[in-house]
Each structure stands twice: as C-alpha cells, then as structure tokens.
N, CA and C of each residue as an Amber inpcrd file, in Angstrom:
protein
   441
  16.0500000 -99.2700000  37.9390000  15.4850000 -99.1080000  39.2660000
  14.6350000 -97.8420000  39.2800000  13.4050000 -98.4020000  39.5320000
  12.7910000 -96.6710000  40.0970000  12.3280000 -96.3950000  41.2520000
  11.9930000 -94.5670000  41.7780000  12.1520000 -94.1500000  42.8770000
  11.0500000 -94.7200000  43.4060000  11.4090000 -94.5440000  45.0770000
  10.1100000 -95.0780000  46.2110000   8.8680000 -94.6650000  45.8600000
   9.0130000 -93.3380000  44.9430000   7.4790000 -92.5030000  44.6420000
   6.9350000 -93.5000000  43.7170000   7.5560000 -94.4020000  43.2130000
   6.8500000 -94.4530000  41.8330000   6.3410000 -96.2390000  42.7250000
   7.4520000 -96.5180000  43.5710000   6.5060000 -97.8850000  43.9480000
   5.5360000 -97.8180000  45.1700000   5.4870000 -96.2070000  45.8620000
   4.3330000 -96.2320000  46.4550000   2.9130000 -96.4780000  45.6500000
   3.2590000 -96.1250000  43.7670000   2.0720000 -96.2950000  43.3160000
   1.8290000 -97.3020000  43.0190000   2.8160000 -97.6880000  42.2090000
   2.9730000 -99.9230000  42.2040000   1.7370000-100.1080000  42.8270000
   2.1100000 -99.8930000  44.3660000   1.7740000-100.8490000  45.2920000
  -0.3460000-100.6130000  45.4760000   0.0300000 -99.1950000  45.5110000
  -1.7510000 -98.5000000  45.4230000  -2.1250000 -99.4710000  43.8090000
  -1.9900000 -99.3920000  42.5930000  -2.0550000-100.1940000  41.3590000
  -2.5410000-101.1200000  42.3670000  -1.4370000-102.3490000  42.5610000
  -1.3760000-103.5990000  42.7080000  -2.8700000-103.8850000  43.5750000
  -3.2990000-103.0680000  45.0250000  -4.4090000-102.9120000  45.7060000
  -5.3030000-102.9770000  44.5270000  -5.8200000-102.3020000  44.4000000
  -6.7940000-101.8340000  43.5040000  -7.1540000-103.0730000  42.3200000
  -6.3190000-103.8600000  41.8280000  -6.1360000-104.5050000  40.8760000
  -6.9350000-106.1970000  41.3630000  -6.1760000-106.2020000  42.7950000
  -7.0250000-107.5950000  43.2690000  -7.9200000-107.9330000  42.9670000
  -8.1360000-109.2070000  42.0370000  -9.8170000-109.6790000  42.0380000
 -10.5970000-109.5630000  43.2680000 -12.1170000-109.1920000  42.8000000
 -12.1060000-108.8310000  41.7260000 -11.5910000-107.5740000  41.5960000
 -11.5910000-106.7670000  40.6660000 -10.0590000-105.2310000  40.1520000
 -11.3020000-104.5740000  39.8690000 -11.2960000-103.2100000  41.1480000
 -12.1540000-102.2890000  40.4150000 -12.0720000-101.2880000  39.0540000
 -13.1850000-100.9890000  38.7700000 -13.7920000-100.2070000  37.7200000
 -13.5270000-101.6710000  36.3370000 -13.5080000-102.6190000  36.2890000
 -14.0010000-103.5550000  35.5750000 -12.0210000-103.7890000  34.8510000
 -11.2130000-103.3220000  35.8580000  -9.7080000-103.4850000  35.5750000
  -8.7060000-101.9400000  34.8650000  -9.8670000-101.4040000  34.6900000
  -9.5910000-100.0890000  33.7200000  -8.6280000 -99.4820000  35.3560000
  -7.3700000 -99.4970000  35.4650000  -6.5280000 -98.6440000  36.2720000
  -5.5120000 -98.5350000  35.7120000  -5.3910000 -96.9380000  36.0230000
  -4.3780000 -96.3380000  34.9490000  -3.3180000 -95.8020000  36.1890000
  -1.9330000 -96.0110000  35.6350000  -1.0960000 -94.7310000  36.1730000
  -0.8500000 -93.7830000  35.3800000  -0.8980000 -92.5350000  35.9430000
  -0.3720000 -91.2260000  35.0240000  -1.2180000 -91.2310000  34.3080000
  -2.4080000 -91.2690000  33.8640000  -2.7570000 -91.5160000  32.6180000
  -3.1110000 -89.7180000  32.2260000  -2.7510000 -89.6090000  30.8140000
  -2.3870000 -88.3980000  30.0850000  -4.1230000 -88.4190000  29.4770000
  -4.2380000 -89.8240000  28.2890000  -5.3720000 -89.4690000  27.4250000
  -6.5050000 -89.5890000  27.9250000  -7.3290000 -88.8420000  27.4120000
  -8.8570000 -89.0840000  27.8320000  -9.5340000 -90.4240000  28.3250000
 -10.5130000 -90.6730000  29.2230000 -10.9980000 -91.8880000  29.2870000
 -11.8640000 -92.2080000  28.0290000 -11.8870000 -93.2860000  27.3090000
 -12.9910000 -92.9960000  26.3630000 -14.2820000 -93.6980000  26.3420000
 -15.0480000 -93.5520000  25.5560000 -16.5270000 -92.7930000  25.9930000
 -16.9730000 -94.3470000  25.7750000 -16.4460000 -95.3170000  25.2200000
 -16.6290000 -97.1680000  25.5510000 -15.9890000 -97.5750000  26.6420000
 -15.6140000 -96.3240000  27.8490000 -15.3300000 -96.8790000  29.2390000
 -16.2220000 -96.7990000  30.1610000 -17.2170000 -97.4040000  31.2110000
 -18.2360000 -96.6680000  31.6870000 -17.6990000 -96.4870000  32.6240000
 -16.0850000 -96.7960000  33.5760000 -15.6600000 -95.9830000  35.3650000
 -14.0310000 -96.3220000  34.7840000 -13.4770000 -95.9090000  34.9700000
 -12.1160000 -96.1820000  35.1230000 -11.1880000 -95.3600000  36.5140000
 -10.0370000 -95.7680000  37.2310000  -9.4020000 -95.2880000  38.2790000
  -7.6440000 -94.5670000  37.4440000  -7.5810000 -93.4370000  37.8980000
  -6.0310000 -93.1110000  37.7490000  -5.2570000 -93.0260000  38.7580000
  -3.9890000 -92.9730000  39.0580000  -3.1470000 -92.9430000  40.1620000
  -2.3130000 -92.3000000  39.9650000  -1.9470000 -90.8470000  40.2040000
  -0.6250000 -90.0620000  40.3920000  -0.1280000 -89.5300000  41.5020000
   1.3930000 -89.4770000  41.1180000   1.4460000 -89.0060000  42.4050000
   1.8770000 -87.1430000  42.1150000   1.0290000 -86.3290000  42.9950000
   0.9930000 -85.0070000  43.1480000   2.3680000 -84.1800000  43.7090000
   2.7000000 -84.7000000  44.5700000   4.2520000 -84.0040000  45.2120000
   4.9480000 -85.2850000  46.3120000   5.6770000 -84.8180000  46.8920000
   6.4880000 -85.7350000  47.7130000   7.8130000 -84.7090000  48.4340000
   7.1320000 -84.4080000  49.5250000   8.1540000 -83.6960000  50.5830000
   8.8050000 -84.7670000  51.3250000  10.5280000 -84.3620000  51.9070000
  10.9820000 -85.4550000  52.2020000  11.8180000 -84.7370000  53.4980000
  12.0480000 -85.0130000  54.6420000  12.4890000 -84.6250000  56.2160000
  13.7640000 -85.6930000  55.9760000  14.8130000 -84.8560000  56.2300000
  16.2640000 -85.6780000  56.0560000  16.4260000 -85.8700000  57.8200000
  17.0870000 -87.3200000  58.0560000  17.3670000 -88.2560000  58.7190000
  18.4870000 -86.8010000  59.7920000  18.3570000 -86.7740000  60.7030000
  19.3640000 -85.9870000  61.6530000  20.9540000 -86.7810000  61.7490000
  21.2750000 -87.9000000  61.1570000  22.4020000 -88.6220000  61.5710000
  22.3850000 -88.8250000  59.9170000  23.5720000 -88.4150000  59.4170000
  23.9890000 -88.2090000  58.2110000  24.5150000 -90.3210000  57.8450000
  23.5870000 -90.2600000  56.4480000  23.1270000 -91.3200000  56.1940000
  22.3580000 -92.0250000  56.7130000  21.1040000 -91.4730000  57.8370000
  20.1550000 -91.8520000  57.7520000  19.2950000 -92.2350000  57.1880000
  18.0000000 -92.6540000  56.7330000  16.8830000 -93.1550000  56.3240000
  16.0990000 -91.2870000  56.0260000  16.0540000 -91.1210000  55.2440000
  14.9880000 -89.7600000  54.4770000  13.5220000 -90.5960000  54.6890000
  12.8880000 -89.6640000  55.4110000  11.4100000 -89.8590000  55.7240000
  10.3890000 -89.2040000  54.3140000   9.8060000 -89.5750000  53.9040000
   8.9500000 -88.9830000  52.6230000   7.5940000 -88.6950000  53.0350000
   6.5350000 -88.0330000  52.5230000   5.3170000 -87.8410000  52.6850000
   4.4480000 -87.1460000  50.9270000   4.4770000 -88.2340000  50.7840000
   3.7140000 -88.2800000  49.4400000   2.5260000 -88.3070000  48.8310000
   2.2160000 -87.5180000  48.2950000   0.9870000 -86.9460000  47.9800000
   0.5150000 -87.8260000  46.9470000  -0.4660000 -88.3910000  47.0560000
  -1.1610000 -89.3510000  46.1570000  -2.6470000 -88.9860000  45.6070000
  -2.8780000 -88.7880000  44.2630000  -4.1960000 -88.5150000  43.9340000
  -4.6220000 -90.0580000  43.2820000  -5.8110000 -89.9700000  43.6210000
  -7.0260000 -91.6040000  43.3630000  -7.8870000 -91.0070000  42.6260000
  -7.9860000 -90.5850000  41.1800000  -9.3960000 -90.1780000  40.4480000
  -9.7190000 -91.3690000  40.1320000 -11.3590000 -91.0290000  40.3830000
 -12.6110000 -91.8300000  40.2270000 -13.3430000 -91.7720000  39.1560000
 -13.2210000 -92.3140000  38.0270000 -13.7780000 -91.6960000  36.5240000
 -15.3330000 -92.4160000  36.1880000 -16.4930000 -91.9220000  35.8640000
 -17.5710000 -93.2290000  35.6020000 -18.5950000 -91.8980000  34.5900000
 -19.0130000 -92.8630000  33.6790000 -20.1000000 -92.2510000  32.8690000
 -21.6330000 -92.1720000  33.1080000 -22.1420000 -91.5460000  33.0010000
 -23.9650000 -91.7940000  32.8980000 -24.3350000 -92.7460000  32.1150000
 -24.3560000 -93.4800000  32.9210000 -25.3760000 -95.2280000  32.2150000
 -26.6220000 -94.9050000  32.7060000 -27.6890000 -93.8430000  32.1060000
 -29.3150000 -94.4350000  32.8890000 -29.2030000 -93.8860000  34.4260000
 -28.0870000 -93.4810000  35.3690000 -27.9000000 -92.6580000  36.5670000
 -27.1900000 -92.0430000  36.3690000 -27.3190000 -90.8650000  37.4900000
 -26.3070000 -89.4470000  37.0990000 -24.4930000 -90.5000000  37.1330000
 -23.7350000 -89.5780000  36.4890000 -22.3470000 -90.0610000  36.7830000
 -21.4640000 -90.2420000  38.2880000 -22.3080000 -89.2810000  38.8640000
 -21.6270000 -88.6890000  40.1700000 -21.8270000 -89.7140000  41.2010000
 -23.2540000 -90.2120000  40.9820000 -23.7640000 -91.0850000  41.8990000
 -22.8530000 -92.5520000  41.3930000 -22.5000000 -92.7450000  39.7340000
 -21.5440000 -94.1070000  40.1920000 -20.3300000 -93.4890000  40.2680000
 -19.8900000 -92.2880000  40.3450000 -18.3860000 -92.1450000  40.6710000
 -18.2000000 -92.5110000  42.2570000 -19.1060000 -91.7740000  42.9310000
 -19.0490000 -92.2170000  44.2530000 -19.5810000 -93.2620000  44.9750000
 -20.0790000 -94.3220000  44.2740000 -19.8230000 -96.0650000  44.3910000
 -18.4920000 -96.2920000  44.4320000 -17.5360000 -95.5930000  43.2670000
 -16.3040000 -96.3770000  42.8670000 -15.7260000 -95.8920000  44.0130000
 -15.4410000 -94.5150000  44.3290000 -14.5820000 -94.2140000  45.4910000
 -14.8710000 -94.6320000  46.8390000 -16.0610000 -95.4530000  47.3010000
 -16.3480000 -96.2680000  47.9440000 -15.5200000 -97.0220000  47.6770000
 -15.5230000 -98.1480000  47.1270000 -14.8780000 -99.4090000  46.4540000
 -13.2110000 -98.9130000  46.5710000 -13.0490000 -97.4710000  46.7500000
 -11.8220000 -97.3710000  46.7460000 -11.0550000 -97.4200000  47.6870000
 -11.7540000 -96.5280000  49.0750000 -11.3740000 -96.5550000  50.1900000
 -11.6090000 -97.5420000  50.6920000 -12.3550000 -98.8340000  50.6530000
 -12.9250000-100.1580000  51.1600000 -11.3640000-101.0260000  50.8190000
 -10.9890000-100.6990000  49.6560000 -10.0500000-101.6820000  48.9640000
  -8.4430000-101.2080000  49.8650000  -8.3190000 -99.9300000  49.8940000
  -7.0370000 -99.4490000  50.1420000  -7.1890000 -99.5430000  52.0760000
  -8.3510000 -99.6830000  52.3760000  -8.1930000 -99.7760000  53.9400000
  -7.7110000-101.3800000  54.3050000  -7.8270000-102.2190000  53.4800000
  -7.3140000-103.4230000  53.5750000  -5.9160000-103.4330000  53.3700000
  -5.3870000-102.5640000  53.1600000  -3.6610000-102.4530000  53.0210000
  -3.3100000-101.3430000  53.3760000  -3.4440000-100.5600000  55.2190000
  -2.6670000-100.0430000  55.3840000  -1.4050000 -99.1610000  55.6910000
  -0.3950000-100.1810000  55.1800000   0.8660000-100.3390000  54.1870000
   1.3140000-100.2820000  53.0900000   0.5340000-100.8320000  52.6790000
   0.4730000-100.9060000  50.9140000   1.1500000-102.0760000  50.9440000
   1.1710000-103.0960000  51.2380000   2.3250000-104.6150000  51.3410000
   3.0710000-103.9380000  51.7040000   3.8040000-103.1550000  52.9510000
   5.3530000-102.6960000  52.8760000   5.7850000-101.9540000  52.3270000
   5.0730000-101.1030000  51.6430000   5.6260000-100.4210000  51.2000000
   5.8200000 -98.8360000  51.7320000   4.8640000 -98.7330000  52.5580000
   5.0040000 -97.3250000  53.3880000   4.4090000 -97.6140000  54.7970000
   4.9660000 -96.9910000  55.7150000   4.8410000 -96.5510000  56.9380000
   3.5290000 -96.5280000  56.7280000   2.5620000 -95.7910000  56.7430000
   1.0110000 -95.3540000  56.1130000   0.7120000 -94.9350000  55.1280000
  -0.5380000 -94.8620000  55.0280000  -1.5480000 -93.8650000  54.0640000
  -2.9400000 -93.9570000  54.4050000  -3.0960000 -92.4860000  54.6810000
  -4.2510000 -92.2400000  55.0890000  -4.6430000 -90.8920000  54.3170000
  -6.0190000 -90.8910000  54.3140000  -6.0680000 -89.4150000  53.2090000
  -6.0790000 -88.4810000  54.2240000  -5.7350000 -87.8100000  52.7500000
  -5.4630000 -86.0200000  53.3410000  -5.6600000 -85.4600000  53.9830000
  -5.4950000 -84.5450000  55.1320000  -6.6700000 -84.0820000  56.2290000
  -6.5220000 -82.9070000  55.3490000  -7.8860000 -82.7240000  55.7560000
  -8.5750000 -81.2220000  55.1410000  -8.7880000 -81.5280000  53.9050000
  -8.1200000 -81.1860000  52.9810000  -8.6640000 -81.2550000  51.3110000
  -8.5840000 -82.7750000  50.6990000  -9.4610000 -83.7260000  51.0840000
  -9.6600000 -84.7510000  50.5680000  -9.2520000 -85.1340000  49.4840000
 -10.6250000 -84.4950000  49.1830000 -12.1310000 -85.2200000  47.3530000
 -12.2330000 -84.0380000  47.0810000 -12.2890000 -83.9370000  46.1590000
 -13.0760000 -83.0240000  45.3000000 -13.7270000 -83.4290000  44.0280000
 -15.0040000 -82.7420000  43.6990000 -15.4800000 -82.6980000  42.6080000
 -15.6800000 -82.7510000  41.6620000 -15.6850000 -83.3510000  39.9290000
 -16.0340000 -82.5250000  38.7540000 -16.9090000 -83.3780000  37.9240000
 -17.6470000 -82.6520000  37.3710000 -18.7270000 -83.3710000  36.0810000
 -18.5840000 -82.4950000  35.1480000 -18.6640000 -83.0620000  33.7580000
 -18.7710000 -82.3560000  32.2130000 -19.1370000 -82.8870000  31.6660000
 -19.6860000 -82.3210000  31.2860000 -20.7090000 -82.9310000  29.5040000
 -19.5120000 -82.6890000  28.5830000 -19.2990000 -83.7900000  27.8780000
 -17.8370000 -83.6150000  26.7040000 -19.4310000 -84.4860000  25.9040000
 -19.1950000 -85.4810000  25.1710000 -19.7670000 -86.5990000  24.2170000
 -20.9020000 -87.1730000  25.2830000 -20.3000000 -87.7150000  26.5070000
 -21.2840000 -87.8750000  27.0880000 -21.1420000 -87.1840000  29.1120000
 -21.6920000 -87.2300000  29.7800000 -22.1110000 -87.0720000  30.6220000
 -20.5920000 -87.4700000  31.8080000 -19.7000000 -86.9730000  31.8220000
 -18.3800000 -88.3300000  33.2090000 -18.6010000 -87.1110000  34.4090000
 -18.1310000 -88.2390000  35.2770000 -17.6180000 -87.3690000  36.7110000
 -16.3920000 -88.1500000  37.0490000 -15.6300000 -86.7580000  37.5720000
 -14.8030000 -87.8640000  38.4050000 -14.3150000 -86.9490000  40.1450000
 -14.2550000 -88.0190000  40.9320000 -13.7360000 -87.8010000  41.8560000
 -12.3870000 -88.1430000  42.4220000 -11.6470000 -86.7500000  42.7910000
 -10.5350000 -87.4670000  43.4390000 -10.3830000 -87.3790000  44.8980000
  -9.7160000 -88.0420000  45.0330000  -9.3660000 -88.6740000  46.8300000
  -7.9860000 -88.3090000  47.0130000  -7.5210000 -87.3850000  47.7950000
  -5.6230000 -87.1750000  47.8900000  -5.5720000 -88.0340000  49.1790000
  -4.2390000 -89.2830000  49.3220000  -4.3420000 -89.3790000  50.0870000
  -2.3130000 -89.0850000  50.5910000  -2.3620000 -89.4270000  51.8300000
  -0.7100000 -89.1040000  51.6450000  -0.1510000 -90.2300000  52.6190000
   1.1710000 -91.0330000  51.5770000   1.5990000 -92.1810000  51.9480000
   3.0690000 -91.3470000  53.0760000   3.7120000 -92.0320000  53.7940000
   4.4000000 -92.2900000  54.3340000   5.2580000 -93.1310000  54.1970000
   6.5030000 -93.0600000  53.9510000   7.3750000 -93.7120000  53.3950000
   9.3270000 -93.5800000  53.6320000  10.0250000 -94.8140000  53.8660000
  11.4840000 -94.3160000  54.2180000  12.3010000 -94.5730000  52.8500000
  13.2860000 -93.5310000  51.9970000  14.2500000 -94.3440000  51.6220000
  15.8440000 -94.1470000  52.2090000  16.4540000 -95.1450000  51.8060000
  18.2890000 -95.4070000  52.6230000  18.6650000 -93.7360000  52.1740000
  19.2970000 -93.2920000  53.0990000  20.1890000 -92.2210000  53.0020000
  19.3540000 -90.9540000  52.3510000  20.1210000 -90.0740000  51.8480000
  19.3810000 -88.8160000  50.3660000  19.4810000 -89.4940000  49.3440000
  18.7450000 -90.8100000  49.2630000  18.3580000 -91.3450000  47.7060000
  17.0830000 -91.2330000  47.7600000  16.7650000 -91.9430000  46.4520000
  15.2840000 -92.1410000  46.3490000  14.4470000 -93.4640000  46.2850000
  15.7570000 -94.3820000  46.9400000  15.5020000 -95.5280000  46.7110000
  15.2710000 -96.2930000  48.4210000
C-alpha cells in the first residue's frame, strides 16, 4: 500500500497520460536522470512537501495540503525551447483543469498562489527549458495515517 502523497501523483500521471498523453507520453514520476537529448518535451511529477492539520476529534480524517511540482521539459527544434516549454505547460493546465479532483482523489488542486512557475534554460548538448508549475492538492487521509 502506498501513501495518499504518492496517489495524489498516480492520479496527476493518470491526467496527463489520457489520449492523446502529453509531451508525446514521455511522463515521468520522480524522475532522477537527465531527459535525453532524443527527447524533444517530456513532463515530471514530484511531490515537494505535504503539510498535514490533524482532525480536532481524535481519529478523525488528517487534512493534507500537498505540494506538487509539474516540470515542463522541451528542446530547441528550429524555436527557442522556452517558447515550446510553454505550449506544454499550456497543455498542462488545460489537461489538469479537466480534473479538478484528480478522479477523487483530492478535495482540490489548484496552483500555488504566489510562487507558481518558474523558469530555467541551459545549454548542456543542446539547447532545454523547463518550466515548473507548483500546484497544491488537497487531500483527506483516515485518522494520523497516511492512507
């Protein structure tokens, strides 16, 4: 069994994945290794933190608020990178506003107020940007579990 954190991402995955599945299916969780340079956009999904407000009536329902990062990964094909990273994160928020819930799986998610997106481009081999999107889910599990 794993924790609610990990199927708030399931569920963001599973979004994202619907035909057609953006960035051409390339969605990663956690992903550690580099994107590589025969990828031209790929999406990652982690989750950043997860603060949790305990239930006032002992064995209540623990309320969560989970921090979710959405990087937006895309290479220079012939246009800057930045300009298709921020196609994809289009495509991202278009996709995740259709769920939400996430199927049930959280109360909400809506991004971050205040510190969104942010920025980055590097020249490594070739030219990537990526953008991320924090957004923060809402979520109950039974009692002080994590389930």
């Amino acid at each position: 069994m794993n924790s609610a954190q990990f199927g708030v991402v399931s569920a963001i995955l599973e979004q994202l994945r619907v035909e057609p599945a953006l960035a051409g299916g390339r969605i990663y969780r956690s992903r550690t290794r580099a994107i590589g340079t025969d990828q031209p956009s790929a999406i990652v999904v982690r989750v950043e933190r997860s603060t949790s407000t305990l239930a006032e009536i002992i064995g209540g329902p623990t309320t969560w608020a989970t921090l979710v990062n959405v990087e937006c990964y895309a290479r220079a094909t012939g246009s800057e990178p930045d300009a298709v990273a921020d196609a994809l994160l289009m495509d991202v928020f278009d996709r995740l506003a259709l769920a939400p819930t996430l199927g049930g799986a959280a109360m909400s998610f809506e991004p971050l107020p205040g510190d969104t997106l942010s920025w980055e481009v590097d020249e490594l081999d070739s030219k990537i940007a990526c953008i991320t999107a924090k957004f923060v889910v809402m979520h109950k599990t039974k009692g002080r579990t994590l389930t």
